[in-house]
C-alpha positions in Angstrom: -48.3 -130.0 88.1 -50.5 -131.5 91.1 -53.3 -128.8 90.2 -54.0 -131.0 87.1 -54.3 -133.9 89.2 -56.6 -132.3 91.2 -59.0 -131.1 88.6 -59.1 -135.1 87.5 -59.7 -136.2 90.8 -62.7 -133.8 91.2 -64.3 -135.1 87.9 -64.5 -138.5 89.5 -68.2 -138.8 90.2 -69.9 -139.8 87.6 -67.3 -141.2 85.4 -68.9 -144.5 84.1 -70.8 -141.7 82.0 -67.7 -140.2 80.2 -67.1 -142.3 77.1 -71.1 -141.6 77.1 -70.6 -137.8 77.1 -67.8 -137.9 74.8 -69.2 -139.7 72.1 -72.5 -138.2 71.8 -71.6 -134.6 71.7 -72.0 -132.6 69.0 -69.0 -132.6 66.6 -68.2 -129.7 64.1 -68.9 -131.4 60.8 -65.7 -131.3 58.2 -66.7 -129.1 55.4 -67.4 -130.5 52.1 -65.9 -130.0 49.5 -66.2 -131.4 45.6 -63.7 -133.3 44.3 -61.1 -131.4 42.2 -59.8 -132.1 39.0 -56.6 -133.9 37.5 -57.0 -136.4 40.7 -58.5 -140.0 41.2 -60.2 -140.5 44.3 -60.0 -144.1 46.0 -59.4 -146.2 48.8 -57.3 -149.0 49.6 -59.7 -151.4 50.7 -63.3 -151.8 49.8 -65.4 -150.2 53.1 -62.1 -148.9 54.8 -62.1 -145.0 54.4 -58.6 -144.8 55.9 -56.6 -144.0 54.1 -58.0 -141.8 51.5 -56.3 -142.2 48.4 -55.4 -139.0 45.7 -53.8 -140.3 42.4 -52.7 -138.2 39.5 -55.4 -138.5 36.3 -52.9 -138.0 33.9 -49.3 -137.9 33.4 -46.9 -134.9 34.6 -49.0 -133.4 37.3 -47.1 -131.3 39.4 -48.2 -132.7 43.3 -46.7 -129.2 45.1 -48.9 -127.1 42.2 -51.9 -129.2 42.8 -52.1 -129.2 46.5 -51.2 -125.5 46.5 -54.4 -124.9 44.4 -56.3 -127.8 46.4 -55.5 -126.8 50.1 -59.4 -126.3 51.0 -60.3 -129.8 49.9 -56.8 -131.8 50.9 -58.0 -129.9 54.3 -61.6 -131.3 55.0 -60.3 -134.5 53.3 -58.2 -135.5 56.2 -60.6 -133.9 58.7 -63.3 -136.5 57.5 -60.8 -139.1 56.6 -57.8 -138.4 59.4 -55.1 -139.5 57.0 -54.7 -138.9 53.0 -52.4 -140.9 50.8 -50.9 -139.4 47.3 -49.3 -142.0 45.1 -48.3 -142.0 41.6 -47.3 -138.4 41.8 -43.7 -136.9 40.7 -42.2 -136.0 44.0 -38.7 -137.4 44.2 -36.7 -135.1 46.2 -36.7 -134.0 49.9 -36.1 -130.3 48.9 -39.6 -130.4 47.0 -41.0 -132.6 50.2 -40.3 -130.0 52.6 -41.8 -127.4 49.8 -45.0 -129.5 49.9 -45.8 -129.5 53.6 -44.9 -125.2 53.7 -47.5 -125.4 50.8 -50.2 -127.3 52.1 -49.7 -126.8 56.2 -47.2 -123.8 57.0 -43.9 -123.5 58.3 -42.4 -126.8 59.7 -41.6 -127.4 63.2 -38.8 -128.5 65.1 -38.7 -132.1 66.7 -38.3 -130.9 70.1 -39.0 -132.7 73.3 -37.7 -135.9 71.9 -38.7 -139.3 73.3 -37.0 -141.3 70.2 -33.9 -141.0 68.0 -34.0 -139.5 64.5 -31.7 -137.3 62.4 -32.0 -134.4 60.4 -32.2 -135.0 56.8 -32.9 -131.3 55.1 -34.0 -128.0 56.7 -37.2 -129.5 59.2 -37.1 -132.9 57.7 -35.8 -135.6 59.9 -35.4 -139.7 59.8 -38.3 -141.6 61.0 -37.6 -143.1 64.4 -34.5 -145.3 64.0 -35.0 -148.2 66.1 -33.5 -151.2 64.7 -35.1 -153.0 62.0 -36.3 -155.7 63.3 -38.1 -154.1 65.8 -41.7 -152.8 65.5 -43.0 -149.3 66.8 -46.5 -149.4 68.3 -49.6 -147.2 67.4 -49.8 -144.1 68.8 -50.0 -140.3 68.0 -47.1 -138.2 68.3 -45.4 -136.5 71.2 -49.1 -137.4 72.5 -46.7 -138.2 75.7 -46.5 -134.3 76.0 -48.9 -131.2 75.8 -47.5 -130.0 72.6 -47.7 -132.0 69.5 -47.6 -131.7 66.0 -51.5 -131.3 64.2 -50.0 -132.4 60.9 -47.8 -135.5 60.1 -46.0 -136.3 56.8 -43.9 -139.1 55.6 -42.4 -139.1 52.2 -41.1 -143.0 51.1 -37.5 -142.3 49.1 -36.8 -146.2 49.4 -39.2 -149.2 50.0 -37.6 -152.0 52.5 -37.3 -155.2 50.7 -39.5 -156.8 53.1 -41.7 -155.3 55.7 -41.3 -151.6 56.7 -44.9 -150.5 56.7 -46.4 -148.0 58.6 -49.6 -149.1 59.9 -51.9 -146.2 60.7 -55.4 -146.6 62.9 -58.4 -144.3 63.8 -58.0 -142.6 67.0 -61.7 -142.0 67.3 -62.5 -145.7 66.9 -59.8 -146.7 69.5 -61.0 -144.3 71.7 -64.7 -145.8 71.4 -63.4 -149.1 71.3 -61.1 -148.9 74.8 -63.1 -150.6 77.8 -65.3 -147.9 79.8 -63.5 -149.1 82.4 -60.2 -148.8 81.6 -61.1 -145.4 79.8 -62.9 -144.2 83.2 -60.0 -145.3 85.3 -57.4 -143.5 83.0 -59.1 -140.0 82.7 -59.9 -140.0 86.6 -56.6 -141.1 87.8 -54.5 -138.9 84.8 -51.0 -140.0 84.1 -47.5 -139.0 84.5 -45.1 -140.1 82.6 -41.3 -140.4 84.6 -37.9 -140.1 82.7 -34.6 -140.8 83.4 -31.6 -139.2 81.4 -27.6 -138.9 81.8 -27.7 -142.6 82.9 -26.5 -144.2 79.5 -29.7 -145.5 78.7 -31.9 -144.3 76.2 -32.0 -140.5 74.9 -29.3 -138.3 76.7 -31.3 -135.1 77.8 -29.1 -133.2 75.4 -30.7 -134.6 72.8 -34.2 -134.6 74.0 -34.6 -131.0 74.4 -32.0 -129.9 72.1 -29.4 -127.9 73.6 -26.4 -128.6 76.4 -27.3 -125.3 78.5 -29.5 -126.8 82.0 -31.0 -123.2 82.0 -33.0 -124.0 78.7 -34.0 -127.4 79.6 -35.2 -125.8 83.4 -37.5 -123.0 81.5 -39.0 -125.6 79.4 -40.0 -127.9 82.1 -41.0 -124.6 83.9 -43.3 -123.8 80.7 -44.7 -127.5 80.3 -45.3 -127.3 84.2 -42.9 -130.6 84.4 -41.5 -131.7 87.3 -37.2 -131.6 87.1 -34.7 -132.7 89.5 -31.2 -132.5 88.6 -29.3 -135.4 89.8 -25.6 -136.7 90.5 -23.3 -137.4 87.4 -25.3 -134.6 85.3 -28.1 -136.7 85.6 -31.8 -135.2 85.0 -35.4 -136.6 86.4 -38.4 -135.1 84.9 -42.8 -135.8 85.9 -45.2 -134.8 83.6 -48.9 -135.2 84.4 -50.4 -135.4 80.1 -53.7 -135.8 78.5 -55.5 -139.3 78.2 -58.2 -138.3 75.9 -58.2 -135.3 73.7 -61.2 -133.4 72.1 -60.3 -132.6 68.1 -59.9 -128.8 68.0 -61.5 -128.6 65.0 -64.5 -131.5 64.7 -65.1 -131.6 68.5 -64.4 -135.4 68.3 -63.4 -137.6 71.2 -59.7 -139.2 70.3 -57.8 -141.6 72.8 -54.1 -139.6 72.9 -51.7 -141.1 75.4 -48.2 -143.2 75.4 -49.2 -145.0 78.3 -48.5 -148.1 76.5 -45.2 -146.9 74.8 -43.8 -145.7 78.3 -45.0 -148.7 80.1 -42.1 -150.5 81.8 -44.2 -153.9 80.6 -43.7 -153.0 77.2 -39.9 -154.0 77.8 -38.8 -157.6 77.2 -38.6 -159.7 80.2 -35.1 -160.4 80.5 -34.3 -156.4 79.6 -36.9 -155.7 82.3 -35.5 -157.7 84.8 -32.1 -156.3 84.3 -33.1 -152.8 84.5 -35.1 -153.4 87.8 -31.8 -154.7 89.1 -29.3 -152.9 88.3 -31.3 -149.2 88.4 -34.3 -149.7 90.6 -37.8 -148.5 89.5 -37.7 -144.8 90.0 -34.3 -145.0 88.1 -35.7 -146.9 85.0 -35.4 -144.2 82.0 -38.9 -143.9 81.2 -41.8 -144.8 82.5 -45.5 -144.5 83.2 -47.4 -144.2 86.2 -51.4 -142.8 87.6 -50.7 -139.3 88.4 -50.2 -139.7 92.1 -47.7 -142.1 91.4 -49.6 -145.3 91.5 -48.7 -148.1 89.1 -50.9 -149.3 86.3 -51.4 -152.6 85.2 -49.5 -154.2 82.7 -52.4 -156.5 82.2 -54.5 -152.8 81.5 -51.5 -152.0 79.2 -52.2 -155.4 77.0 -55.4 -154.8 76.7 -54.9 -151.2 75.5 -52.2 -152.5 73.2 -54.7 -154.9 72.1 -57.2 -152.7 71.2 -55.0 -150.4 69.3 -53.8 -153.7 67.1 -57.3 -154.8 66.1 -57.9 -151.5 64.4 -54.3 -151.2 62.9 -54.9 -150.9 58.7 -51.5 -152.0 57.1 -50.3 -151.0 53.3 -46.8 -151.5 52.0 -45.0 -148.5 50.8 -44.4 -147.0 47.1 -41.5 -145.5 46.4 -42.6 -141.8 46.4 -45.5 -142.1 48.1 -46.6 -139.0 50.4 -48.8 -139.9 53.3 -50.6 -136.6 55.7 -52.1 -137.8 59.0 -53.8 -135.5 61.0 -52.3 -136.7 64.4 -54.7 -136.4 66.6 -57.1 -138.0 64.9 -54.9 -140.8 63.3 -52.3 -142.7 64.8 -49.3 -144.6 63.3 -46.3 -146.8 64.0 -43.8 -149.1 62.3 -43.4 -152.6 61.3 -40.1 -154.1 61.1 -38.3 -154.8 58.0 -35.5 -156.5 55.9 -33.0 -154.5 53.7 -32.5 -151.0 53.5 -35.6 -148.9 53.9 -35.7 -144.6 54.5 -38.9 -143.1 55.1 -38.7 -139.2 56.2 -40.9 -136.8 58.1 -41.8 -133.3 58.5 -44.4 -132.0 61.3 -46.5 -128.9 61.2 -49.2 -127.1 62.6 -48.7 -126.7 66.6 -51.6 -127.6 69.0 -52.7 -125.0 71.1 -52.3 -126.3 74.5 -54.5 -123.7 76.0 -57.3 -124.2 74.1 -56.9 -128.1 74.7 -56.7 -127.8 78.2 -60.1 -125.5 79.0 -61.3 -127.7 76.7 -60.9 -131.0 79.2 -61.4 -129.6 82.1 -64.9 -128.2 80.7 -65.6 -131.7 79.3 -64.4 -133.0 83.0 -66.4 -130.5 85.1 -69.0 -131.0 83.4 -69.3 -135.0 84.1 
């Protein structure tokens, strides 16, 4: 794990350059593609390319026939765009949902490594987070608190809340650019680690994080994801991971911001859940948290601003029932807004990362600062 850190820590000099480096280097340019027929092309606002909007021309359009015949173009679409809508089509059942994503982006993946509760609806479909309603979910791209995510998001609206319940998406790229250079230097010179606590009847039990009750599984995947475990008293498990803070696009070669630093943040907590946790656990006890890589603390006055940022480019649409919306997540993030009355949205991943690729690909970026 600490060879990470040291790779960041040797990138230092120069680092007021970096957002300078990362902005201006060449990108691979989306291909283009011409628009296809039985499909209306549109936006949701005037001047706001996110998201791009597909609606059926006509009446009885089969949305799994189309995109299966459509895959090039639904493809550069959200590598221009970063997130495409479909509304108005026919979908209506998860069955055909989960047939959609196979058609358009592969075989689904498992929602492993969990840092929020869900269920599984249907094969590799699962509930969006289920916090209660009347909280709301931050920005952010997911499992971006790990160095494995999903490349492809989906979210399939089976019933609209009757108040609220959006989910607000945002450009990664334009937070990234947007993000202090100081804050941004800071961040990518000092990496982060993100700490977490489980068996303490708080938060996720690490049964349900990783997905199995055998310690032997959960020890080879923290072997694997070089993290940091420590089995503790009372079946109690303690894990560090030193992740990404800014990601390079596989594919377009853009700079994204792609961190939970200000999900994991112990500041992000109310005060008077805060100040009870402190007390009764202690700080290295809390279940999750987020630190600089050699354990220093960050800010919460650096976490506001992040948080900030991220809500100034928030774009917010309310849900149809039966819309479809694909985020690539690295280059779009997402979160929740809360809501009144009954509301199911449901999700399917696809597409892994490749870590290794996305790791010589930082550390060249870095070295060469």
């Amino acid at each position: 794990m600490w060879n990470e850190l040291e790779r960041l820590q040797k990138a230092s000099s120069g680092q007021s350059r970096f957002k300078k480096r990362m902005s201006t280097s060449s990108a691979v340019n989306p291909i283009k593609s011409t628009t296809p027929q039985q499909v209306n092309l549109g936006f949701l606002r005037p001047n706001s390319p996110l998201p791009l909007v597909l609606r059926p021309a006509t009446r009885g359009i089969s949305l799994i026939e189309w995109a299966r015949s459509n895959i090039h173009f639904i493809d550069s679409s959200l590598l221009q765009h970063g997130a495409v809508l479909f509304r108005g089509f026919d979908l209506v059942e998860v069955a055909d949902f989960e047939r959609l994503i196979e058609a358009v982006s592969g075989p689904l993946l498992d929602y492993s490594y969990r840092s929020t509760p869900r269920s599984l609806v249907s094969g590799r479909i699962y509930s969006s987070t289920e916090y209660p309603a009347h909280q709301s979910i931050p920005l952010h791209n997911e499992n971006s608190y790990s160095r494995s995510w999903p490349m492809k998001l989906w979210f399939f609206s089976l019933q609209v809340a009757k108040q609220g319940g959006a989910t607000p998406i945002a450009d990664s790229r334009k937070i990234f650019e947007a993000i202090p250079a100081e804050i941004c230097d800071s961040f990518v010179r000092k990496g982060l680690m993100y700490v977490r606590n489980y068996g303490i009847g708080l938060d996720l039990p690490w049964q349900e994080v990783f997905q199995t009750s055998s310690k032997v599984v959960v020890e080879n995947f923290c072997r694997k994801s070089d993290m940091e475990f420590e089995w503790l008293a009372d079946d109690q498990l303690r894990t560090r991971q030193i992740c990404q803070v800014v990601e390079r696009h596989p594919r377009t070669g853009e700079a994204v911001w792609f961190n939970q630093a200000h999900l994991f943040h112990i500041s992000r907590l109310p005060l008077e859940v805060r100040e009870w946790l402190l007390l009764s656990l202690g700080e290295q006890n809390l279940p999750r948290n987020v630190y600089f890589a050699d354990g220093s603390s960050i800010d919460a006055e650096v976490i506001e601003e992040i948080n900030r940022v991220c809500d100034e480019h928030s774009i917010v649409f309310p849900w149809h029932e039966g819309d479809v919306l694909l985020l690539d997540n690295m280059l779009t993030a997402h979160g929740r807004k809360p809501f009144v009355g009954k509301r199911k949205v449901v999700v399917g991943m696809a597409e892994p990362n490749q870590p290794v690729f996305a790791r010589a690909t930082r550390h060249e970026i870095l070295g060469n600062i």
